[in-house]
N, CA, C and O atoms as a GROMACS GRO file, in nm:
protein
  564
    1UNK      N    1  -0.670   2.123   0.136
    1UNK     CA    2  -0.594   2.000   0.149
    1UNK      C    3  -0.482   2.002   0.045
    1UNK      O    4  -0.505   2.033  -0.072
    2UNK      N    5  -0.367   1.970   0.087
    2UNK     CA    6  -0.233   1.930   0.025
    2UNK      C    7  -0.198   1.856  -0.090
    2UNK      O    8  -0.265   1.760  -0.051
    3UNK      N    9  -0.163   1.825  -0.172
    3UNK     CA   10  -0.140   1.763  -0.269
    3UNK      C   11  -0.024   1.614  -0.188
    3UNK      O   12  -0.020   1.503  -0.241
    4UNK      N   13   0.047   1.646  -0.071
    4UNK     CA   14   0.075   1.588  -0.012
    4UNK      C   15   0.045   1.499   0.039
    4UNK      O   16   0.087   1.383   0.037
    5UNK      N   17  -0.098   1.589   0.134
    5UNK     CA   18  -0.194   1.488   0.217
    5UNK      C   19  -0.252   1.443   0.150
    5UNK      O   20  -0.285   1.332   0.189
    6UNK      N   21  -0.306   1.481   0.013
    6UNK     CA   22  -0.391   1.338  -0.033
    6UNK      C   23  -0.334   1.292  -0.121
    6UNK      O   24  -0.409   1.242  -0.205
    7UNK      N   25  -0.183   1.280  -0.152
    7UNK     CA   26  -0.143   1.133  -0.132
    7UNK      C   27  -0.145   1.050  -0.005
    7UNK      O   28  -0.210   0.946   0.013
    8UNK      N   29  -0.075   1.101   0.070
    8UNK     CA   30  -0.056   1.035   0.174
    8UNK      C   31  -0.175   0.964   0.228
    8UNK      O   32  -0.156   0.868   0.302
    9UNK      N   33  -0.318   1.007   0.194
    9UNK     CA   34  -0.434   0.954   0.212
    9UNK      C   35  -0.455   0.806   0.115
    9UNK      O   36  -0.491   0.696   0.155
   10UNK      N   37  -0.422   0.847  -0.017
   10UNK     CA   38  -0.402   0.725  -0.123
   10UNK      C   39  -0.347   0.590  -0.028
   10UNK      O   40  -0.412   0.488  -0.005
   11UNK      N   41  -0.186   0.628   0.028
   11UNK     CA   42  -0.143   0.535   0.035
   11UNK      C   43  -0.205   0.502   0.201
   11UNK      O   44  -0.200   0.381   0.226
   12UNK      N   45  -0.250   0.570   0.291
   12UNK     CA   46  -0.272   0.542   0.420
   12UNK      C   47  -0.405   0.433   0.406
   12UNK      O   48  -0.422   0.333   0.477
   13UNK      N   49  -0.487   0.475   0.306
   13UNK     CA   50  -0.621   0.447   0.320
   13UNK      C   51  -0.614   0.305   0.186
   13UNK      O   52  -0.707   0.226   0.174
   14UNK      N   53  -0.506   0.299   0.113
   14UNK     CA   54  -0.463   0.168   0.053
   14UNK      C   55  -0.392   0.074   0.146
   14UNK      O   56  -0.401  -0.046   0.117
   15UNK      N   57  -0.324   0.107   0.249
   15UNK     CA   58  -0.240   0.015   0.355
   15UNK      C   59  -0.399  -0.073   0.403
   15UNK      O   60  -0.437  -0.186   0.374
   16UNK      N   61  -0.469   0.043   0.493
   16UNK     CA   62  -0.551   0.030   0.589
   16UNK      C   63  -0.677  -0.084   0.521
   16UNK      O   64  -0.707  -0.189   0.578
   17UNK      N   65  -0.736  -0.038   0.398
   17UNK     CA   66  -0.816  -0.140   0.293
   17UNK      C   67  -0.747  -0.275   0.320
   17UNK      O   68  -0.785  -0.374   0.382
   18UNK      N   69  -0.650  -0.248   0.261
   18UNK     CA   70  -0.572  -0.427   0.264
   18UNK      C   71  -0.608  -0.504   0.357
   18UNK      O   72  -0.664  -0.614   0.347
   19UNK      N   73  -0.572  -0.437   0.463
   19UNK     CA   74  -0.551  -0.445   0.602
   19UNK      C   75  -0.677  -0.530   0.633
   19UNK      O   76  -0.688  -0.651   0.652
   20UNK      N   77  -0.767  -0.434   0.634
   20UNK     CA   78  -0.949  -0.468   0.655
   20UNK      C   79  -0.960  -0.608   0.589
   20UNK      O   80  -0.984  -0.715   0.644
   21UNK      N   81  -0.940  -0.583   0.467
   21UNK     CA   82  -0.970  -0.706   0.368
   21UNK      C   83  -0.879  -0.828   0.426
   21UNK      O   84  -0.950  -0.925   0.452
   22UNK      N   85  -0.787  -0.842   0.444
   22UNK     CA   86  -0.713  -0.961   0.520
   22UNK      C   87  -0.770  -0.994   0.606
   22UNK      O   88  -0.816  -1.109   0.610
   23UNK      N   89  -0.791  -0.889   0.722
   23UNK     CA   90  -0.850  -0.943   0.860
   23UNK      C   91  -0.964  -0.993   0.894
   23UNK      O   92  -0.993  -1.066   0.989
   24UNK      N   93  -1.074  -0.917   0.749
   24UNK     CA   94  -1.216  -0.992   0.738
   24UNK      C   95  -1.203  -1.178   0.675
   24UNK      O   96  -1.269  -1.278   0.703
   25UNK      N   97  -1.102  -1.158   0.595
   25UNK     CA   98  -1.095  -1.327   0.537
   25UNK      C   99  -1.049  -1.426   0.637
   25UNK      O  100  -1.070  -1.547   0.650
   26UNK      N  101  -0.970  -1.324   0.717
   26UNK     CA  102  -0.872  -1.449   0.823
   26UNK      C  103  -1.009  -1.475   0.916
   26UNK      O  104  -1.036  -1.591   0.948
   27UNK      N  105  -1.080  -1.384   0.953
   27UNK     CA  106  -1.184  -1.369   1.081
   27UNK      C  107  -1.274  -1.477   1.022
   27UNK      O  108  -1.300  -1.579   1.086
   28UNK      N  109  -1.326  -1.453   0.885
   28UNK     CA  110  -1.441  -1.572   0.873
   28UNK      C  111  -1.382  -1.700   0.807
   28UNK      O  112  -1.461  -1.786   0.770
   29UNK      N  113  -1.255  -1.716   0.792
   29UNK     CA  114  -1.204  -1.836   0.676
   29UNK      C  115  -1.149  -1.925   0.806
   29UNK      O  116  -1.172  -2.045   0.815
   30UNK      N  117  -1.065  -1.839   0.916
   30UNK     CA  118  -0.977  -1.927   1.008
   30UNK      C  119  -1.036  -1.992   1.154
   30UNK      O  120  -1.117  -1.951   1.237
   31UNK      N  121  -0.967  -2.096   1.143
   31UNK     CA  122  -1.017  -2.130   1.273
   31UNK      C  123  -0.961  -2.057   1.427
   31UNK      O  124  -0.845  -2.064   1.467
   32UNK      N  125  -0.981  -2.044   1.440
   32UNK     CA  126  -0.956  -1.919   1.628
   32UNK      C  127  -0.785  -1.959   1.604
   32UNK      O  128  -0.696  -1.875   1.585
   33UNK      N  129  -0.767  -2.106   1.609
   33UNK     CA  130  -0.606  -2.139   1.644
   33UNK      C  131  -0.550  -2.080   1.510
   33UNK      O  132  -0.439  -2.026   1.510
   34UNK      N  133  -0.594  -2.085   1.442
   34UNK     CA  134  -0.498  -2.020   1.306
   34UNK      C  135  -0.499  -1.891   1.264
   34UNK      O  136  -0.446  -1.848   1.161
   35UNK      N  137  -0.564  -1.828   1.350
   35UNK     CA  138  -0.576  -1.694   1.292
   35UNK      C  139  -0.418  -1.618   1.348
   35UNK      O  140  -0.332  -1.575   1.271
   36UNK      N  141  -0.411  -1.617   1.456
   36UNK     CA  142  -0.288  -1.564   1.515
   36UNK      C  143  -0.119  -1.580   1.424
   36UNK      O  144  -0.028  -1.498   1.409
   37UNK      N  145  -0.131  -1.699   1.387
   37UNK     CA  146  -0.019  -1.710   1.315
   37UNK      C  147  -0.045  -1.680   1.151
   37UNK      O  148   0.051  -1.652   1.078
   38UNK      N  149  -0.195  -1.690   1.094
   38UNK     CA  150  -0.178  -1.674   0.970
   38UNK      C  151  -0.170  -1.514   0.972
   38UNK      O  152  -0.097  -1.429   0.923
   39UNK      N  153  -0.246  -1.517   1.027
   39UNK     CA  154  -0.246  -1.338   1.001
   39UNK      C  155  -0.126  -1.237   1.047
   39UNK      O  156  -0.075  -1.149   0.977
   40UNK      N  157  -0.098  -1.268   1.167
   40UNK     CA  158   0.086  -1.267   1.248
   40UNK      C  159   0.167  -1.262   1.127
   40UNK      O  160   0.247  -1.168   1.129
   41UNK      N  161   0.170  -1.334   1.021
   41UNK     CA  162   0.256  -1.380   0.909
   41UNK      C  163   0.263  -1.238   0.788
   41UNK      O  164   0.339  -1.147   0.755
   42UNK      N  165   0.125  -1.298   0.752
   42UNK     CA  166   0.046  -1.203   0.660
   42UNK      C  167   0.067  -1.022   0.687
   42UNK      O  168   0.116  -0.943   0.606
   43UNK      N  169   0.035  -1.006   0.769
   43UNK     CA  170   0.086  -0.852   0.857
   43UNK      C  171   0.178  -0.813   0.801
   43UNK      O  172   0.166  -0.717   0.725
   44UNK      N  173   0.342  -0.898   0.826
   44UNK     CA  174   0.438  -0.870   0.780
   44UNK      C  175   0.479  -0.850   0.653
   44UNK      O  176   0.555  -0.761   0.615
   45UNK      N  177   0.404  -0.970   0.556
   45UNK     CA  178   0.398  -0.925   0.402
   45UNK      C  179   0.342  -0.812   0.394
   45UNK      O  180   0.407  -0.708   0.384
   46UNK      N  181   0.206  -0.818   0.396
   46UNK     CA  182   0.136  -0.703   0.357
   46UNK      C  183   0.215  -0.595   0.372
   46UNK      O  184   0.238  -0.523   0.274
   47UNK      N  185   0.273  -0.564   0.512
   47UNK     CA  186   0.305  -0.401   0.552
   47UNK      C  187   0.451  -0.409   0.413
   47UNK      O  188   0.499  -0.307   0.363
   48UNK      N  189   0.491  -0.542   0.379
   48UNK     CA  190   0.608  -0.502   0.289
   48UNK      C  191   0.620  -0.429   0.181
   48UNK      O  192   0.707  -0.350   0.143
   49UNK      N  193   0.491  -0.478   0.124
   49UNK     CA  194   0.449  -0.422  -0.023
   49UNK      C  195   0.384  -0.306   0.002
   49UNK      O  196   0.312  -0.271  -0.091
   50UNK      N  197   0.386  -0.218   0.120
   50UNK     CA  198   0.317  -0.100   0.124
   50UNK      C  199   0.462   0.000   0.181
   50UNK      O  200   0.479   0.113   0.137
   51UNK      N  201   0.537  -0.050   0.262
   51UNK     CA  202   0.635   0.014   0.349
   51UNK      C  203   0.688   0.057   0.246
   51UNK      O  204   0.650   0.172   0.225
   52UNK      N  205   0.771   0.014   0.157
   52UNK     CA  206   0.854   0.109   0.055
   52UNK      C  207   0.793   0.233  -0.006
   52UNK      O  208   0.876   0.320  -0.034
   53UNK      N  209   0.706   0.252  -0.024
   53UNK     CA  210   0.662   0.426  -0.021
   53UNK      C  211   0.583   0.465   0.073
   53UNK      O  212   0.595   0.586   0.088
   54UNK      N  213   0.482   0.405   0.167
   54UNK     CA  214   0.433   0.472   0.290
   54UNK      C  215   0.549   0.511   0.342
   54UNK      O  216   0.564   0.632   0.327
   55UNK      N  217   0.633   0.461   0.396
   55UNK     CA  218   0.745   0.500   0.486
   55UNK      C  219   0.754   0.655   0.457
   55UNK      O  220   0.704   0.749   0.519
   56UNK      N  221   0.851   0.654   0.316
   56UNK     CA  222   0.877   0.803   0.272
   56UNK      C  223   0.824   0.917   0.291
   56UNK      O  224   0.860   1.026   0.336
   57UNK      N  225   0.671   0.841   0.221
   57UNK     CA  226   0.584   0.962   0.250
   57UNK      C  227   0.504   1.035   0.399
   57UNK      O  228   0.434   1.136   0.409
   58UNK      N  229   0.552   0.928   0.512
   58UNK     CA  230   0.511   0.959   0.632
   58UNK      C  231   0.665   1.046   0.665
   58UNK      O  232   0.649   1.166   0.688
   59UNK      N  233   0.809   0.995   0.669
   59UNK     CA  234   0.898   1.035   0.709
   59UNK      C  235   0.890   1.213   0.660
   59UNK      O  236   0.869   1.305   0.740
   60UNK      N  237   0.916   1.230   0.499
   60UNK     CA  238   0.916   1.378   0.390
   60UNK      C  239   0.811   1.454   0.474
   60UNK      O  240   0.837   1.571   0.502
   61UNK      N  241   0.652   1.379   0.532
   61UNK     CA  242   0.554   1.416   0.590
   61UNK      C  243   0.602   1.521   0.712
   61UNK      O  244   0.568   1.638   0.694
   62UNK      N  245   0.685   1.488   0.844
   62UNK     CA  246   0.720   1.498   0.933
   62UNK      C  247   0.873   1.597   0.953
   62UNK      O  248   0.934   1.645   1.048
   63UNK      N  249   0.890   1.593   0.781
   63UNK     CA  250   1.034   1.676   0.811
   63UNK      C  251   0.986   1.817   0.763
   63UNK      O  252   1.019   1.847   0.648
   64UNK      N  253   0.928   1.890   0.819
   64UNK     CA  254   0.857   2.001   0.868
   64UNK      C  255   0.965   2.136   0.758
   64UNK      O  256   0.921   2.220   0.679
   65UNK      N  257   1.119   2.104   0.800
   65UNK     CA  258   1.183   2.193   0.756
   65UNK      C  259   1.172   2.205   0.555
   65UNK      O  260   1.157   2.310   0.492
   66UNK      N  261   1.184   2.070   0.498
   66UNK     CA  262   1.165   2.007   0.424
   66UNK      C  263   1.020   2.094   0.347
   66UNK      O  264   1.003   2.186   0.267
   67UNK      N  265   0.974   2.043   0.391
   67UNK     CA  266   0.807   2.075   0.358
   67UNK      C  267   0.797   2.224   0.330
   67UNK      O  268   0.751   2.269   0.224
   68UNK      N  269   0.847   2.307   0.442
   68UNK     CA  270   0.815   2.423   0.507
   68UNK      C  271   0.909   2.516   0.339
   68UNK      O  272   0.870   2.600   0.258
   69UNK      N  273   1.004   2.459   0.352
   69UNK     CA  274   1.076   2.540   0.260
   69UNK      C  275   1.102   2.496   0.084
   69UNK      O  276   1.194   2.517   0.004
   70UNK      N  277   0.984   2.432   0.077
   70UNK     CA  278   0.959   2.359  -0.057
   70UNK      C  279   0.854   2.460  -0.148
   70UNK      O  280   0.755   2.506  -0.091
   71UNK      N  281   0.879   2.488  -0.271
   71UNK     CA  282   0.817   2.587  -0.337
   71UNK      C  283   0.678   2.490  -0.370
   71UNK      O  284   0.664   2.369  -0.354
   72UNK      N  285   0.572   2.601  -0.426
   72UNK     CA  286   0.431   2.511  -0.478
   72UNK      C  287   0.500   2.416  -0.620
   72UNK      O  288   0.550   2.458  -0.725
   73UNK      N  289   0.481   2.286  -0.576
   73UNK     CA  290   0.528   2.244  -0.721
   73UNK      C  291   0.412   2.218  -0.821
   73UNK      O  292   0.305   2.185  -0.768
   74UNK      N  293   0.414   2.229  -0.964
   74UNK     CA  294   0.369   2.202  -1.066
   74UNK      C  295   0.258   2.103  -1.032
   74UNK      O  296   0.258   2.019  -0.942
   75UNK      N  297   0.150   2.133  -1.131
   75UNK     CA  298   0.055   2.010  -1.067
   75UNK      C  299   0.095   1.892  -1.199
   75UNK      O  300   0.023   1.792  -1.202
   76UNK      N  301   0.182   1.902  -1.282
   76UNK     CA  302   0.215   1.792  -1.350
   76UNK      C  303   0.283   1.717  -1.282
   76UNK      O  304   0.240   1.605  -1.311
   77UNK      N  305   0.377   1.704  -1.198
   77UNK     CA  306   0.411   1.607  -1.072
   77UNK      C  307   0.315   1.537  -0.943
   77UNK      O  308   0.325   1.443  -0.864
   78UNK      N  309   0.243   1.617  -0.966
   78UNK     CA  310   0.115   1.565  -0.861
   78UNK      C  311  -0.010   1.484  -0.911
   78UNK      O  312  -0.082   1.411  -0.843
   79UNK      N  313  -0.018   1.512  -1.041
   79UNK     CA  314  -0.120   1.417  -1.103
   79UNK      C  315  -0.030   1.295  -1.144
   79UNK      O  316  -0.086   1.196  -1.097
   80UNK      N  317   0.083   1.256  -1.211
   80UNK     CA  318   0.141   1.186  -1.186
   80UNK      C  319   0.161   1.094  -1.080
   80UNK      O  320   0.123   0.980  -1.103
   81UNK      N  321   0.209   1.115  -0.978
   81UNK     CA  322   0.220   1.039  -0.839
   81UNK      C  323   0.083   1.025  -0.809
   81UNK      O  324   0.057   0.933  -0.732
   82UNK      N  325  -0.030   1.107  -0.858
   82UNK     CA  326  -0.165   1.065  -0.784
   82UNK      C  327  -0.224   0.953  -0.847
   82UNK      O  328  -0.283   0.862  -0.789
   83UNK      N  329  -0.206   0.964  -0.971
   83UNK     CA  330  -0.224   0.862  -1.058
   83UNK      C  331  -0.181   0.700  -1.047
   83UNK      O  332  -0.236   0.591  -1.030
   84UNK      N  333  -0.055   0.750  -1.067
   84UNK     CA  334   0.028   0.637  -1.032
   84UNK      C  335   0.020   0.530  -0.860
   84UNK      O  336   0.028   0.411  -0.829
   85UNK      N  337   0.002   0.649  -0.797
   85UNK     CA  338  -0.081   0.605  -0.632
   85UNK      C  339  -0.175   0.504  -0.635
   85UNK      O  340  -0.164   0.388  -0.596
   86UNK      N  341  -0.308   0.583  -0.705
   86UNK     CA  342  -0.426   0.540  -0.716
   86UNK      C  343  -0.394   0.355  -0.815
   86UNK      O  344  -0.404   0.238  -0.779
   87UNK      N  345  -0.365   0.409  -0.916
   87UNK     CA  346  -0.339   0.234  -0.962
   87UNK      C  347  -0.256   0.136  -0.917
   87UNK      O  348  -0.256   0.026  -0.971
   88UNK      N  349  -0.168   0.167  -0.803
   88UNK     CA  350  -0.110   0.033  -0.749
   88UNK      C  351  -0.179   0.000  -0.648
   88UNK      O  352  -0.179  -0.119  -0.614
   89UNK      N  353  -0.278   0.122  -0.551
   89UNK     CA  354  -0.350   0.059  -0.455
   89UNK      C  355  -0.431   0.025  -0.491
   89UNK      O  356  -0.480  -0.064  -0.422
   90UNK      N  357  -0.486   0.051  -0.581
   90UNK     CA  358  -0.643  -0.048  -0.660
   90UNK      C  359  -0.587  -0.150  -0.700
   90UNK      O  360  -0.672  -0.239  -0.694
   91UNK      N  361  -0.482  -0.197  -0.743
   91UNK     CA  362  -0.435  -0.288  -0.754
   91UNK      C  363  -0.425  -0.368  -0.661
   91UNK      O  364  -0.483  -0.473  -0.690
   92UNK      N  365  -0.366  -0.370  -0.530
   92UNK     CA  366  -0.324  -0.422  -0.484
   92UNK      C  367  -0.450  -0.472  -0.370
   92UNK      O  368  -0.431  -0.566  -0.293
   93UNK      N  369  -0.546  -0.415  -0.374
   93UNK     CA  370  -0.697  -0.411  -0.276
   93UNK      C  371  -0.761  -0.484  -0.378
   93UNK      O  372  -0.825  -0.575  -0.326
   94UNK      N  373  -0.769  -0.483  -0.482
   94UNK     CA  374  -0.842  -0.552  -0.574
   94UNK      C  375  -0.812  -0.704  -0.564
   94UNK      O  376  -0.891  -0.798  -0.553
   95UNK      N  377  -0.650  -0.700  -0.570
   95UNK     CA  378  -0.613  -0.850  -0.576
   95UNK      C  379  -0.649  -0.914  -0.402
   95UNK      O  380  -0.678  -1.028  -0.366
   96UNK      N  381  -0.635  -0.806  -0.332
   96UNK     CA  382  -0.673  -0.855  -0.193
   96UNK      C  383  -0.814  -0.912  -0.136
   96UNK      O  384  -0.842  -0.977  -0.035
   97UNK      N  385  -0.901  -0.851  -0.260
   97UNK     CA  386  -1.031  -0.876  -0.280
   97UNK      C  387  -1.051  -1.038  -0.363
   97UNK      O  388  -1.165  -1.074  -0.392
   98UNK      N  389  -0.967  -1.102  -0.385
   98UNK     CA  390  -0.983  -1.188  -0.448
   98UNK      C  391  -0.957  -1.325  -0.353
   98UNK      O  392  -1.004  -1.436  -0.376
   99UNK      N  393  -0.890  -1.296  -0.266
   99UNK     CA  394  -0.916  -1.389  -0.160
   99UNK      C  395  -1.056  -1.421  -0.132
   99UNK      O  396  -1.084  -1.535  -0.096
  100UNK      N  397  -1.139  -1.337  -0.145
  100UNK     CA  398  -1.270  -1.371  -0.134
  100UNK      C  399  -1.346  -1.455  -0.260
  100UNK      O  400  -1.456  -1.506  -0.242
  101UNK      N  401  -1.295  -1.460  -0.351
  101UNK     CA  402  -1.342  -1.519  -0.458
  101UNK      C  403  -1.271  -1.656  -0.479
  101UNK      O  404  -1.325  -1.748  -0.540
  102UNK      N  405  -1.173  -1.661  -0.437
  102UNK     CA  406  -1.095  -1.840  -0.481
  102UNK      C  407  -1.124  -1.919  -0.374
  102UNK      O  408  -1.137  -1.871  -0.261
  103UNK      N  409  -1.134  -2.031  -0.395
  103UNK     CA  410  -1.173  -2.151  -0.382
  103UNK      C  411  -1.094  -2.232  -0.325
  103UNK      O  412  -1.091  -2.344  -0.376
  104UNK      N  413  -1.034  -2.215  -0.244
  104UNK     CA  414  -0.893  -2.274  -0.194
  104UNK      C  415  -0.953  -2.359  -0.084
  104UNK      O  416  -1.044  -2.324  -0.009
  105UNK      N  417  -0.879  -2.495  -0.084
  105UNK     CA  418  -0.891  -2.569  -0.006
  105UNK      C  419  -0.847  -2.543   0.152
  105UNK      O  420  -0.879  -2.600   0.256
  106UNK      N  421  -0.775  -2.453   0.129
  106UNK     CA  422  -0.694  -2.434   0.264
  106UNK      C  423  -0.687  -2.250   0.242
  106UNK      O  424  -0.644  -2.198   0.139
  107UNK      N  425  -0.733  -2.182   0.347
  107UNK     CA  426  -0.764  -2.050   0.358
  107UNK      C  427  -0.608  -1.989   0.375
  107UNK      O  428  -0.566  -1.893   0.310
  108UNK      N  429  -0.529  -2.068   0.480
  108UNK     CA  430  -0.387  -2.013   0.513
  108UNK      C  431  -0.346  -2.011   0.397
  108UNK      O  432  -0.297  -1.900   0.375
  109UNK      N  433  -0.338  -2.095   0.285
  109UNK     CA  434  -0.240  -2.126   0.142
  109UNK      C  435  -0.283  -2.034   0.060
  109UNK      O  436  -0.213  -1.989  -0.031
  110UNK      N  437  -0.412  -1.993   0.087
  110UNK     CA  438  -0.489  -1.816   0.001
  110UNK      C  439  -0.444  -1.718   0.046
  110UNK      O  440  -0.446  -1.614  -0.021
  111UNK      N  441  -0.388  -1.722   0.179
  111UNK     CA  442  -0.377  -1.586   0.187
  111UNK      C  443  -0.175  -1.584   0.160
  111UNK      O  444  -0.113  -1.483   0.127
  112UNK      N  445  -0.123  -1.691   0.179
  112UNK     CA  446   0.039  -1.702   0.128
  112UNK      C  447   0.035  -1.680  -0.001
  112UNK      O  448   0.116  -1.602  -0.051
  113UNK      N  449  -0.059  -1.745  -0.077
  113UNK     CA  450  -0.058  -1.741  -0.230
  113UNK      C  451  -0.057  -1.537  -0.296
  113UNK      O  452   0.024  -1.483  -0.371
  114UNK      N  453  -0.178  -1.478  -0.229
  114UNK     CA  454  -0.214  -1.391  -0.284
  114UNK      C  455  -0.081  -1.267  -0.230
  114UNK      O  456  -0.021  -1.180  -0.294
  115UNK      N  457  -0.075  -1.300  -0.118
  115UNK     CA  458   0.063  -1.202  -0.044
  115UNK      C  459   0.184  -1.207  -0.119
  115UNK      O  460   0.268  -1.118  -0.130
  116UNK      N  461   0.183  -1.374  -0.192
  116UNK     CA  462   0.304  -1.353  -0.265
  116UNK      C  463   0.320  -1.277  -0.434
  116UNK      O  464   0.405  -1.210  -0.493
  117UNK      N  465   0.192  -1.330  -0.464
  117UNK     CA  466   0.136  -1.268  -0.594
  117UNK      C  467   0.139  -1.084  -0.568
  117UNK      O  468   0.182  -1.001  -0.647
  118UNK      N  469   0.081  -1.061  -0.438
  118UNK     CA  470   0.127  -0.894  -0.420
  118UNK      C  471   0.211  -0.813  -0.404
  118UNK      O  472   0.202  -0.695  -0.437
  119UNK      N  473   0.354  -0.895  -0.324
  119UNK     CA  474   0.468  -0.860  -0.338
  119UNK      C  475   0.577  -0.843  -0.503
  119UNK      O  476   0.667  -0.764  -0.533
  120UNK      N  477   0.518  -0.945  -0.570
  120UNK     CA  478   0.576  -0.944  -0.704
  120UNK      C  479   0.492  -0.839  -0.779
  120UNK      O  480   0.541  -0.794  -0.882
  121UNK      N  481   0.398  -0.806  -0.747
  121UNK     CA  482   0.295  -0.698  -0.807
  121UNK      C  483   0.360  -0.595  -0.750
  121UNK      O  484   0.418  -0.524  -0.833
  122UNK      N  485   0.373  -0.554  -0.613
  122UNK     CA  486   0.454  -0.454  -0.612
  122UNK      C  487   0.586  -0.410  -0.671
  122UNK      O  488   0.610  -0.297  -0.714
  123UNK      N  489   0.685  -0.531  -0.668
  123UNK     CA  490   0.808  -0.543  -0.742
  123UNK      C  491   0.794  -0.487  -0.883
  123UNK      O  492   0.887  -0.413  -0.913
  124UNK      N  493   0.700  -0.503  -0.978
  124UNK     CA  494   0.663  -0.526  -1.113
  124UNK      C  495   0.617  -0.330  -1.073
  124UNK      O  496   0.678  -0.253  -1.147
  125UNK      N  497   0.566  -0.292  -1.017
  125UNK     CA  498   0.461  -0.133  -1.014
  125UNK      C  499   0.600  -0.079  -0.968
  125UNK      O  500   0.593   0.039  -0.934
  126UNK      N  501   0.715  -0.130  -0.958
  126UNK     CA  502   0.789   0.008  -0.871
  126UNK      C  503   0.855   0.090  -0.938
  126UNK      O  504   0.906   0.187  -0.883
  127UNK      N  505   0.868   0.069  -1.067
  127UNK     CA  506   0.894   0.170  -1.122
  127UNK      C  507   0.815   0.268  -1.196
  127UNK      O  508   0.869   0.339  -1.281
  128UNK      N  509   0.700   0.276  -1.170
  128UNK     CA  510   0.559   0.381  -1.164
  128UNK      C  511   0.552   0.435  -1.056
  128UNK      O  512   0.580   0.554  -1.062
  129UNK      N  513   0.514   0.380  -0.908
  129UNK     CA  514   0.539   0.445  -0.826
  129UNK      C  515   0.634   0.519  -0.743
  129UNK      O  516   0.600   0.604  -0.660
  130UNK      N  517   0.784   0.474  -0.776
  130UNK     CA  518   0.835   0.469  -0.664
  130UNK      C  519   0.936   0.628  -0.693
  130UNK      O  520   0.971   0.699  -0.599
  131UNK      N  521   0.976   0.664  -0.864
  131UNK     CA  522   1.009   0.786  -0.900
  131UNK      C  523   0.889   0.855  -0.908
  131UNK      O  524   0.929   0.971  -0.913
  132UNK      N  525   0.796   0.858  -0.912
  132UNK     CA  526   0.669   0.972  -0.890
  132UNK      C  527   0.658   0.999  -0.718
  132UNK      O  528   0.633   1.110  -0.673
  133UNK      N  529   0.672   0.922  -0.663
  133UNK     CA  530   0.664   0.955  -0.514
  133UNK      C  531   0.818   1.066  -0.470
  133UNK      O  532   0.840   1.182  -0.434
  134UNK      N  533   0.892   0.944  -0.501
  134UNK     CA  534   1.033   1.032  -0.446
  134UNK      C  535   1.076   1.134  -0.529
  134UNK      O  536   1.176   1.195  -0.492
  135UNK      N  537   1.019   1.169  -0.639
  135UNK     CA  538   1.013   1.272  -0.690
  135UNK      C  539   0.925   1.425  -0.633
  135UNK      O  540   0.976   1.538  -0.630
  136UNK      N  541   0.802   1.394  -0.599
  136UNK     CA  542   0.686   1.455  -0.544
  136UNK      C  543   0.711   1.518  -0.406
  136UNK      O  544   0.683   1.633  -0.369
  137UNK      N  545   0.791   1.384  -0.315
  137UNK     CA  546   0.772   1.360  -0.210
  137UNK      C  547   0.950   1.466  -0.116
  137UNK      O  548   0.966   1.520  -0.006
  138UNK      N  549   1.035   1.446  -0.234
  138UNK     CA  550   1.181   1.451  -0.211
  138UNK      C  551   1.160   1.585  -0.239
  138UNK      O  552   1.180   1.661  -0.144
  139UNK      N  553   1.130   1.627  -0.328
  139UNK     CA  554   1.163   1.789  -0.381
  139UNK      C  555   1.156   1.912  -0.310
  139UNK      O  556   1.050   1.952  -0.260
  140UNK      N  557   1.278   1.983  -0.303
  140UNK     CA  558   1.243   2.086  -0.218
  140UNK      C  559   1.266   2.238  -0.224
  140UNK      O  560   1.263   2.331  -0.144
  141UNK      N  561   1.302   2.215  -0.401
  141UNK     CA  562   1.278   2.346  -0.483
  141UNK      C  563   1.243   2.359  -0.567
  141UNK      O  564   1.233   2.473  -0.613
   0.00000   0.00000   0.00000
């Protein structure tokens, strides 16, 4: 396995967590009529704070020529970005995990609250992740 692919696993299997974790809170917190739009909503955040480096790393993934003609790089660039991977999606699953723990009067206003708290969490991590990726991810000598 790739140093590639398991990032790309980091961030696939950090999207997909979130993902789970939202859809389990909306499933037991919402009522049938609210699920469609809270979660409809939510979707779109979520995928925000993940799209700015999933994207890359699926696109760099797919450009075959790219890849194909990229030397073995250093594993000091790869523990880096793996690193750096690993703590914004624990981050960001962790805080997603906390929907389950607050007390909110209103389940829709937990899950706006925490989406927004994750987007600024991402904002705040992007400069850890986002030159270790496009560094890792971009290089092709």
């Amino acid at each position: 396995m790739t140093g590639r692919f398991k990032l790309f696993l980091v961030w696939f299997f950090g999207y997909a967590g979130s993902l789970l974790i939202l859809s389990l809170y909306c499933f037991t917190r919402l009522t049938v009529d609210d699920i469609n739009a809270v979660l409809g909503s939510a979707l779109v955040d979520l995928t925000g704070v993940f799209a700015p480096y999933l994207t890359p790393i699926v696109a760099f993934w797919f450009a075959k020529e790219v890849i194909q003609k990229a030397a073995p790089l250093p594993q000091g660039p790869y523990q880096v970005a793996f690193i750096c991977s690993l703590f914004y999606n624990a981050t960001i699953i962790l805080l997603m995990c906390a929907l389950f723990i607050l007390n909110a009067s209103s389940p829709d206003y937990a899950v706006n609250q925490i989406l927004e708290l994750a987007s600024t969490l991402s904002s705040g991590l992007a400069f850890l992740v986002g030159p270790a990726i496009g560094f890792y991810f971009g290089k092709t000598d």
